[in-house]
Backbone bond lengths (Angstrom), bond angles and torsions (degrees), N, CA, C in turn:
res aa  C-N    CA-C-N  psi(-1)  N-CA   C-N-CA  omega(-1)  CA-C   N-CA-C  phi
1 X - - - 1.456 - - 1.526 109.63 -
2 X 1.432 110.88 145.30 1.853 118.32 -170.55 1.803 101.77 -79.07
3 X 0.969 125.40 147.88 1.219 125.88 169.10 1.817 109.48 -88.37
4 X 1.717 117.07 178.39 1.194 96.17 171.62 1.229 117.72 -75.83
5 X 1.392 118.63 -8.27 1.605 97.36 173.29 1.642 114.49 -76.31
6 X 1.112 109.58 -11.25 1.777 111.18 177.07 1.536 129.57 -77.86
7 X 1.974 110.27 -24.04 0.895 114.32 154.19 1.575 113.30 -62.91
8 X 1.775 109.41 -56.33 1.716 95.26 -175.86 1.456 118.70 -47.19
9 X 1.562 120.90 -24.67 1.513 94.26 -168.56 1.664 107.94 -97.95
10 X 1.566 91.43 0.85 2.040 90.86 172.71 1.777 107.42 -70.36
11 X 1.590 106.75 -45.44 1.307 107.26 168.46 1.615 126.11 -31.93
12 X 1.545 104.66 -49.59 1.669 103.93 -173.11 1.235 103.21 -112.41
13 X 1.561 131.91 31.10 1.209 127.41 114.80 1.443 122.99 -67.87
14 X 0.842 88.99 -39.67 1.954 97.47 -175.07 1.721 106.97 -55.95
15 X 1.095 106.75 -49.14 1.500 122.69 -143.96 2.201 93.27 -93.65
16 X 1.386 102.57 -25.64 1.709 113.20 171.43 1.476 106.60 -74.37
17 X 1.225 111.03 -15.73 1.558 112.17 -151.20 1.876 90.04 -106.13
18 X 1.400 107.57 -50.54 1.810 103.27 -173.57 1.621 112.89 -63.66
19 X 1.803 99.01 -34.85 1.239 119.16 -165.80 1.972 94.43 -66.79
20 X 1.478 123.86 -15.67 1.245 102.00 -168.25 1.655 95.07 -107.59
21 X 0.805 138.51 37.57 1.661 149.90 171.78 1.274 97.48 -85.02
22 X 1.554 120.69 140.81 1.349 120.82 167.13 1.462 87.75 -92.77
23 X 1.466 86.69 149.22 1.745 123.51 175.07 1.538 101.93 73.40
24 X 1.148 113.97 12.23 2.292 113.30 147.27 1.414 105.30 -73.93
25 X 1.242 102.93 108.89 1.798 96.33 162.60 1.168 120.53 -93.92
26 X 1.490 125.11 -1.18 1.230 118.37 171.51 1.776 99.84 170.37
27 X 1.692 115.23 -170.40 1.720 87.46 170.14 1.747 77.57 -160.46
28 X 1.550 92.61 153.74 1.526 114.44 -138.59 1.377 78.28 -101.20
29 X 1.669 109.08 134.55 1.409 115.14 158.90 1.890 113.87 -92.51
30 X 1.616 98.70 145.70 1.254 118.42 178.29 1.468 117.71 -39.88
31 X 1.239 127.78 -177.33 1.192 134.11 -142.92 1.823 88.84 -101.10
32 X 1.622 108.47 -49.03 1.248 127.24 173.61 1.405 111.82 -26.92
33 X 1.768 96.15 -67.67 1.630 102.10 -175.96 1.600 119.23 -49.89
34 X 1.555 104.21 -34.41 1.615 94.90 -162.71 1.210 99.57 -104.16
35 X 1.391 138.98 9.86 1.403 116.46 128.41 1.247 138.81 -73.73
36 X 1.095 103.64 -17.84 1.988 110.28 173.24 1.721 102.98 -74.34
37 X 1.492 105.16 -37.50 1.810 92.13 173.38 1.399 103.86 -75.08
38 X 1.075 147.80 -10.02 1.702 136.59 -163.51 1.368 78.28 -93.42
39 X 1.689 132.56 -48.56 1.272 116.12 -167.57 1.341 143.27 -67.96
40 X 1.822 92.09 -17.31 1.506 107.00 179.86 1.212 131.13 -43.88
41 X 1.107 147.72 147.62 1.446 133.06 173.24 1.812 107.78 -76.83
42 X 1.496 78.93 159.48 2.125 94.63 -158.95 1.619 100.75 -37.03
43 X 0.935 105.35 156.99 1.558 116.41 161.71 1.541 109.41 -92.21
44 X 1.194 125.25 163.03 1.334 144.91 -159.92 2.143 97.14 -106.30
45 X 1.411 109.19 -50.84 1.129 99.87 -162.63 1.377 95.50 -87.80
46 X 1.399 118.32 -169.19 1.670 137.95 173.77 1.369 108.56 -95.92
47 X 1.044 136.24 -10.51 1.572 144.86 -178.69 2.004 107.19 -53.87
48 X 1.082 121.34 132.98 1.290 108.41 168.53 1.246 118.97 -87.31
49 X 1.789 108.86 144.86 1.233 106.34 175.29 1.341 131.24 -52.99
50 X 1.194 131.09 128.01 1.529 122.61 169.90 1.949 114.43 -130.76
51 X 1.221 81.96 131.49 1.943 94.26 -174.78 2.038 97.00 -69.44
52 X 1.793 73.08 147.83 1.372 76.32 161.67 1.405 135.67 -83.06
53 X 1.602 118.94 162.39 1.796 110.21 -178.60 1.555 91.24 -40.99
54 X 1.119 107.87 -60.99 1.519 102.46 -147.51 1.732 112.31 -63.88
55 X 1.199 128.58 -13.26 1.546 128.17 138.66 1.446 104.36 -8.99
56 X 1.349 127.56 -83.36 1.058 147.04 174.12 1.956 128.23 -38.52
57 X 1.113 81.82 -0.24 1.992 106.07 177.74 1.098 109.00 -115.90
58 X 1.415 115.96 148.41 1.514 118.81 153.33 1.423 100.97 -148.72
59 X 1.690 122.07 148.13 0.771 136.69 -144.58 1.837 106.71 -150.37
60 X 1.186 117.88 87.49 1.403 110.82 -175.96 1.790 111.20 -119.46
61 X 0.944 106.79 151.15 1.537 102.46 173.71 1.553 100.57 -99.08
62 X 1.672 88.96 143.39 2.124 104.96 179.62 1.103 84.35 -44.61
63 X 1.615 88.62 165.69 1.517 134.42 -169.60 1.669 103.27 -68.21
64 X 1.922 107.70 -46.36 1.412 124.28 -165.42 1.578 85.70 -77.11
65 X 1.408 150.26 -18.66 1.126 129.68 -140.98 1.061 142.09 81.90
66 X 1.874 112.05 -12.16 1.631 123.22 -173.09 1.138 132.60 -87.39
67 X 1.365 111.15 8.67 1.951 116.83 165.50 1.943 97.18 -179.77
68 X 1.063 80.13 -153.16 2.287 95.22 -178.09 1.806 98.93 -119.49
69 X 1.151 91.97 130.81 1.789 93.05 141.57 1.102 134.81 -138.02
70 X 1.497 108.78 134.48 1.145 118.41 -161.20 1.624 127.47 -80.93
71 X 1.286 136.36 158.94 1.289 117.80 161.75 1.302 142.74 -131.27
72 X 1.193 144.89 66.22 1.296 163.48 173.47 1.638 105.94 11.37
73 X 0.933 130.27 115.22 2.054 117.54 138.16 1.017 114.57 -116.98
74 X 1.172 138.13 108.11 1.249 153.63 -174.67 1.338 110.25 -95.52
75 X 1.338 117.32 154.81 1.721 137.17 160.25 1.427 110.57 -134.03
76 X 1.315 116.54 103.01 1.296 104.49 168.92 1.596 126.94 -110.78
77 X 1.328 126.47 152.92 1.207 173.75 -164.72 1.898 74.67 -52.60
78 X 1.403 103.72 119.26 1.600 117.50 157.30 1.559 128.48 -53.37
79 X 1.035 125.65 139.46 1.530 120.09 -165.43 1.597 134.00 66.48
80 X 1.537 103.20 21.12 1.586 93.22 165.20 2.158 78.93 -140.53
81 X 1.378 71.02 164.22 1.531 107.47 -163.53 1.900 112.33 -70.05
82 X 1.577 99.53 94.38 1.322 104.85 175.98 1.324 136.12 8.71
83 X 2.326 95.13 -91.25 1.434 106.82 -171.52 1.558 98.17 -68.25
84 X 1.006 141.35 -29.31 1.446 136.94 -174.48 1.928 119.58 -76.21
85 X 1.062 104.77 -7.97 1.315 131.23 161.38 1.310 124.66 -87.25
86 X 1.720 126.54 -39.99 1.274 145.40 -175.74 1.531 89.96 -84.17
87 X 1.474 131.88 -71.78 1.386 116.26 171.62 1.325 140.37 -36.38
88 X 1.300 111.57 -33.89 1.570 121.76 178.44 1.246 90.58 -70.19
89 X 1.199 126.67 -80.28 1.657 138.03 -178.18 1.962 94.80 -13.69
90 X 1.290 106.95 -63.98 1.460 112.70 -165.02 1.477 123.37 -43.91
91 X 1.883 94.56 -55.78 1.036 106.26 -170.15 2.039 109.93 -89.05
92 X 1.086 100.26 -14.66 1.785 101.98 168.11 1.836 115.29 -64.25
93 X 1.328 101.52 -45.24 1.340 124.15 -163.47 2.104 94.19 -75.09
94 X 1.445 120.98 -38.01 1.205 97.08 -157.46 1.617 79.15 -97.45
95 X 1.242 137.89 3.45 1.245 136.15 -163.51 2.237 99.34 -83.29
96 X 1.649 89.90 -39.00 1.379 89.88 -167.42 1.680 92.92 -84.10
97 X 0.992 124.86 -77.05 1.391 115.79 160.78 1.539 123.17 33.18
98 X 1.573 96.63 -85.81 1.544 130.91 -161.98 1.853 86.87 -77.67
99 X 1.155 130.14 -36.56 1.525 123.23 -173.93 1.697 97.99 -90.12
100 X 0.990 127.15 -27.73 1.734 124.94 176.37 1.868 87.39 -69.93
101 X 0.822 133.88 -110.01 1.176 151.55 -175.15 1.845 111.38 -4.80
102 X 1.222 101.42 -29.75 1.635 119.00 177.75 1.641 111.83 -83.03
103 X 1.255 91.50 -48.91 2.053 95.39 178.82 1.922 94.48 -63.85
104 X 1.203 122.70 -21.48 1.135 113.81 149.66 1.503 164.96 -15.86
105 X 1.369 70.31 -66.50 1.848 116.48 -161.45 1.727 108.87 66.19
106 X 1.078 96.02 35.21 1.514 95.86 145.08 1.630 133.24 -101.69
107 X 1.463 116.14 132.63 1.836 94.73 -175.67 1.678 70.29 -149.78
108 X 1.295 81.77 119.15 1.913 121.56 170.88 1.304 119.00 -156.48
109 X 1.060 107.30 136.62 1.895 119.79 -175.95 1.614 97.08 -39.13
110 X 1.264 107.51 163.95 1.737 112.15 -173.99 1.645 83.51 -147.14
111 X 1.173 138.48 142.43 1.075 155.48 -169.34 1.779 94.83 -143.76
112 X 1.681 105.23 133.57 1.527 100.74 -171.65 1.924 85.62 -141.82
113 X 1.184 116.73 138.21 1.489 134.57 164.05 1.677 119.84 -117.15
114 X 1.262 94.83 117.83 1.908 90.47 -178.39 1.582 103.72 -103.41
115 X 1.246 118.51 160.15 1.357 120.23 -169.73 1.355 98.58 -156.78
116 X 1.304 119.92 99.65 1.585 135.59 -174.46 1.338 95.93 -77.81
117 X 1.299 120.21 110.37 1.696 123.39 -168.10 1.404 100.76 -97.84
118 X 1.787 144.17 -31.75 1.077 162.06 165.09 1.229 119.23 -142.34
119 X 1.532 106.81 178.01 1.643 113.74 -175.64 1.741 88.59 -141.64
120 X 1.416 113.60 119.62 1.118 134.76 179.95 1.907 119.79 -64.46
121 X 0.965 106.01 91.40 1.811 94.29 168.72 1.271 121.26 -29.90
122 X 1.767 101.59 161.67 2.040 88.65 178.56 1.475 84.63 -104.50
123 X 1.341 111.31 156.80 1.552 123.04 -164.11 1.853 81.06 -78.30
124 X 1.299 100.85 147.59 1.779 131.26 179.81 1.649 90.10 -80.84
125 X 1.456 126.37 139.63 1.087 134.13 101.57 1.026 149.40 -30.95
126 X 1.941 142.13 94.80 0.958 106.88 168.15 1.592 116.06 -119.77
């Protein structure tokens, strides 16, 4: 069984792995996350807050106990082709996954869900 530090580092496998897909522009953290940052207390510096990739992951093990599933939010990059974007994402993400989990010695089903939350404009020239 993964400890919590094993989920965190499945997360930023996960989240290194979608993030390197052409046409990911980024991947949208849950609703959860960005109320816990609105809730934080003030920050000290001027820097803006920014979530981490892995915001954008979630990572739970089945209900029975018999592998992880993962969960994608994606934003992708305008002008490349959705479902062919959501698949790469899929199959990159459960690819690193299933090889993190192996240098392990873990080998358990990996279940991966992508969820294209937006499609990013290309920034205008002017």
């Amino acid at each position: 069984m993964m400890t919590a530090t094993g989920t965190t580092m499945l997360l930023g496998v996960a989240a290194e792995a979608a993030l390197a897909v052409p046409g990911v522009a980024g991947l949208q953290p849950r609703l959860a996350h960005c109320l816990a940052a609105v809730a934080a207390p003030a920050r000290t510096d001027t820097a803006p807050h920014r979530m981490p990739p892995e915001s954008g992951i979630r990572a739970d093990r089945a209900p029975d106990g018999s592998g992880w599933r993962i969960e994608v939010r994606c934003v992708l990059a305008e002008g490349h082709r959705t479902l062919d974007t959501a698949r790469n994402v899929h199959d990159r993400v459960r690819t690193a996954v299933s090889s993190h989990l192996a240098t392990h010695g873990v080998v358990e089903p990996v279940t991966i869900a992508v969820t294209v939350t937006r499609i990013a404009a290309r920034p205008t020239t002017a």
